[in-house]
C-alpha positions, -999 to +999 in steps of 0.1 A: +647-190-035+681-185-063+690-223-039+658-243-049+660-227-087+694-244-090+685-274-072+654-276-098+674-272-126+699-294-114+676-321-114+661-316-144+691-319-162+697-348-144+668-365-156+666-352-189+687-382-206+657-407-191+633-383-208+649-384-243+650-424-239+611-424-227+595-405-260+593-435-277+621-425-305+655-445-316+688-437-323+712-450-357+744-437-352+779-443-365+806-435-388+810-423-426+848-430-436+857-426-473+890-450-485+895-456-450+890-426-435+865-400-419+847-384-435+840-349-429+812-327-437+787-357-448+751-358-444+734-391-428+698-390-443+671-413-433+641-424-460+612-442-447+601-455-484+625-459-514+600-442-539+617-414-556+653-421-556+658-410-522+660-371-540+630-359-520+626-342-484+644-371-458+623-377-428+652-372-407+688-356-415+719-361-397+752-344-400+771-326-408+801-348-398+829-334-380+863-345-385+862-381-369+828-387-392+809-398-362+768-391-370+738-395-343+695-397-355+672-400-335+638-417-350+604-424-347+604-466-349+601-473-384+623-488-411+645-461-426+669-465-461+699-442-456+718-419-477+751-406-471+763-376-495+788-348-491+784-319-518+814-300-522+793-269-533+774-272-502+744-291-488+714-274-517+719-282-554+721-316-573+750-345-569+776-342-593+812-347-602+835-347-573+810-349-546+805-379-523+778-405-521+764-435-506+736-464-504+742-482-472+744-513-485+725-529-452+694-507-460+663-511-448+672-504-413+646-514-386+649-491-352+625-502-321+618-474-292+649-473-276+674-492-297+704-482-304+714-496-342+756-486-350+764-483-388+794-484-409+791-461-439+815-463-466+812-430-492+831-427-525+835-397-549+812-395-579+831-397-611+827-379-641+821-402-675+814-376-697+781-370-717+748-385-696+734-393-728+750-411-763+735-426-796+733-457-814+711-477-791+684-479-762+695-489-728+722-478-702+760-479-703+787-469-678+815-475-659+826-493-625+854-482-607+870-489-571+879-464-549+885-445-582+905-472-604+882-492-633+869-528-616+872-559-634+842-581-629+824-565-610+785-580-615+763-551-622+726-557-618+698-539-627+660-536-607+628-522-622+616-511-588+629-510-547+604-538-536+635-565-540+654-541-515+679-546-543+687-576-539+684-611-554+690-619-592+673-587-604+659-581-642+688-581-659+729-584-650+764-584-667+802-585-656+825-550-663+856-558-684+890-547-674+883-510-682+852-512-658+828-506-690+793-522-690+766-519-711+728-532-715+703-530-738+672-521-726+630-511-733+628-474-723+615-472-688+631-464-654+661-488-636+680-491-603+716-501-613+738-515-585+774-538-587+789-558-564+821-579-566+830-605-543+868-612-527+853-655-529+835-666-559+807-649-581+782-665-561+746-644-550+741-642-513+747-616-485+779-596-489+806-608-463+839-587-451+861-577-482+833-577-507+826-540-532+792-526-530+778-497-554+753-479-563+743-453-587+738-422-577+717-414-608+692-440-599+667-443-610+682-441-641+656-431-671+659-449-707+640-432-735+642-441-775+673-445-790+700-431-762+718-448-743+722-429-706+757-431-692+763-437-655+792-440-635+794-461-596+822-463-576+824-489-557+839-491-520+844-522-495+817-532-476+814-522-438+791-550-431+789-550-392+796-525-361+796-542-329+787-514-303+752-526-292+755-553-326+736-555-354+731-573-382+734-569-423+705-597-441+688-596-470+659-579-451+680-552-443+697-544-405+680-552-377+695-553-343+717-585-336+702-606-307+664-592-309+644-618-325+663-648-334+658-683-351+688-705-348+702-741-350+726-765-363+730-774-403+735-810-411+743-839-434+720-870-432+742-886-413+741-860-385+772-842-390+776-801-390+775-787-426+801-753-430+793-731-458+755-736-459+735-698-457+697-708-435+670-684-448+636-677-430+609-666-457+571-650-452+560-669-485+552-704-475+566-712-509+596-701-499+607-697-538+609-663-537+640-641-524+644-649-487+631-620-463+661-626-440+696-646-442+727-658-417+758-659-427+771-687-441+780-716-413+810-726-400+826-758-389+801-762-362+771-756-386+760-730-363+735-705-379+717-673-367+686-655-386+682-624-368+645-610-384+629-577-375+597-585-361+579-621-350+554-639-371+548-669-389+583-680-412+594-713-433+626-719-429+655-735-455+690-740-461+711-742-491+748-733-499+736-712-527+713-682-532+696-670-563+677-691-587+666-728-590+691-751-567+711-770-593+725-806-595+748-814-569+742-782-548+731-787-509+694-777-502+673-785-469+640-778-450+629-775-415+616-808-409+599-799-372+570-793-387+552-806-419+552-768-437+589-762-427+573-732-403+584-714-370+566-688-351+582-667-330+571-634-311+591-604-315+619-604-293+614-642-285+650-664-298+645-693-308+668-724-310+671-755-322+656-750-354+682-773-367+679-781-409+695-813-430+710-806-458+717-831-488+728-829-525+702-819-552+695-849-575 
C-alpha cells in the first residue's frame, strides 16, 4: 500500500508542471537591475488598467526579488502595465525619498495562455527636491536627473490621461537645462509627466538601446490655483528587449516577438531598400492618429517587422519620422496592395511581403 502512495505521488509531481501550463494562465518574468545591477527586495506589480496611478490593489504582485533580481507572475491572459518599486521602509506605506521605482517603459504588456513574455526592468532611486508645493504660479516644475546626476535635454512631456499609453506628442512638452530644471505652466487639473532623452537625435519614435526613460512617481500629478507642484524623475537607460522566448517593445506596448506579424521591404521609387524608415500598422483607417504598433527603424536591407498583439483589420505606413504632420522633404509611404493601405491578419497568422515605397514629402 506505502508502494503505490509513493508511486501516486510520484506521478503527480511529475505531471504537475503540465497542469500549471494547462489552467489557461501566463507567465512575465525577468529581471529588475538598478545602475546596472540587481536589484534586491523589489516588487514586480501587474495593473490591468492605468486608472488610478497604479496606487491601488495590483491584480497580481511579484517579488520580492532575491539577490540576482530575478521575478516570475503568472497571469490570467490580459494586458497588464507593470510597476516595479522597492520601499526601504518596507512593502506598506507611500513612495518617498530614497526608495526605488519604475514604469516599464514597454507597458502595456499582452500575455496569451501559455506565453512566456521576459522583461528588462530598470529601477532608479526617488529623489528628494524639497517642498511638493511653491508659489508664484499654476502648473508643475521639477527636476530630471540620470542615475542621480541633473540631465541636460532631456524632453519632458506631459499627458492629460493613459489612453496615449504615454506616448506620442502629448499635451504639452519642454527640454530640462543643464541643471535638469523644467517647468510648465498649466490650467489646474491632473497630469502624467514622463522624459525621455535620446543617445541619436531629438526625434519622436520608439526608444532604441542607449535611450533614458522616466517617469514620475507622483503621477498623476495634481495642479490647483496658484502652486506650482514640484516633482522629481530619474531617469535610467532603457532595457528595451530580452531575448529568452523574444519579445518586442512598440508603441502598443510588448507583445511577444514572432506571434502575429506584418512584415516587408521599405523602398524608394526606384525599387531600392530604404534604411532608417520606422513602418507603422494603425486601427484608424485614417491612420493620422498615433500608430497602435511600430518596427524599428530599417536597416540597409529595408527589412521591417510589426509584431501586433492580436489580428484584425490594420492600414499600414511608413515614414522616417514619428509625431505630427510629415514635413517637406521627410520620407512618407502607404501600402499600396490594396486601395485603403489595409492588411488583415488572424492572430498568430505572419504575414510578409507587405512591402511600402517611400518618397520625399513635397
Amino acid at each position: 500500500m506505502k508502494k503505490f502512495i509513493g508511486l501516486t505521488l510520484l506521478i503527480l509531481l511529475a505531471v504537475l508542471p503540465a497542469l500549471t501550463h494547462a489552467d489557461g494562465t501566463g507567465t512575465i518574468k525577468g529581471k529588475v537591475n538598478c545602475e546596472g545591477k540587481p536589484l534586491e527586495g523589489a516588487y514586480v506589480l501587474l495593473y490591468s488598467g492605468s486608472e488610478g496611478g497604479f496606487r491601488g490593489e495590483p491584480a497580481v504582485t511579484a517579488g520580492p526579488t532575491k539577490a540576482d533580481g530575478l521575478f516570475e507572475a503568472q497571469a490570467a491572459p490580459g494586458s497588464y502595465y507593470l510597476i516595479a518599486q522597492k520601499r526601504t521602509g518596507g512593502r506598506d506605506g507611500g513612495l518617498a525619498a530614497g526608495d526605488y521605482y519604475s514604469y516599464y517603459g514597454g507597458n502595456p504588456v499582452d500575455v496569451g495562455a501559455g506565453d512566456t513574455i521576459n522583461v528588462g526592468i530598470n529601477c532608479t532611486a526617488i529623489i528628494d527636491v524639497g517642498k511638493p508645493r511653491v508659489t508664484g504660479g499654476t502648473g508643475i516644475r521639477g527636476k530630471v536627473y540620470a542615475d542621480g546626476a541633473p540631465l541636460d535635454r532631456a524632453r519632458v512631456t506631459l499627458y492629460q490621461d493613459g489612453d496615449t499609453i504615454f506616448r506620442g506628442i502629448g499635451y504639452a512638452s519642454t527640454l530640462t537645462n543643464k541643471n535638469g530644471d523644467f517647468s510648465f505652466s498649466l490650467e489646474p487639473g491632473t497630469y502624467y509627466a514622463v522624459a525621455r532623452k535620446r543617445a541619436g537625435d531629438d526625434r519622436m519614435g520608439p526608444l532604441t538601446a542607449g535611450d533614458m526613460f522616466a517617469y514620475a512617481h507622483e503621477n498623476p500629478v495634481e495642479v490647483v490655483e496658484d502652486g506650482y507642484s514640484v516633482i522629481s524623475m530619474n531617469a535610467a537607460t532603457k532595457l528595451l528587449k530580452v531575448k529568452e522566448s523574444g519579445q518586442e517593445v512598440t508603441l502598443g506596448g510588448t507583445v511577444k516577438a514572432g506571434g502575429t506579424v506584418i512584415s516587408g521591404t521599405v523602398v524608394d521609387k526606384d525599387g531600392r531598400p530604404v534604411a532608417g524608415v520606422f513602418a507603422s500598422a494603425y486601427r484608424d483607417s485614417m491612420m493620422t492618429q498615433k500608430p497602435d504598433f511600430m518596427s524599428q527603424a530599417t536597416g540597409p536591407d529595408g527589412r521591417y517587422v510589426i509584431n501586433i498583439s492580436e489580428g484584425g483589420e490594420y492600414f499600414v505606413g511608413a515614414r522616417n519620422t514619428i509625431g505630427g504632420p510629415a514635413e517637406k522633404g521627410e520620407l512618407l509611404g502607404r501600402y499600396a496592395g490594396n486601395e485603403d493601405h489595409s492588411v488583415n491578419i488572424a492572430t498568430g497568422q505572419k504575414v510578409d511581403g507587405i512591402d511600402i515605397t517611400v518618397e520625399p514629402v513635397e
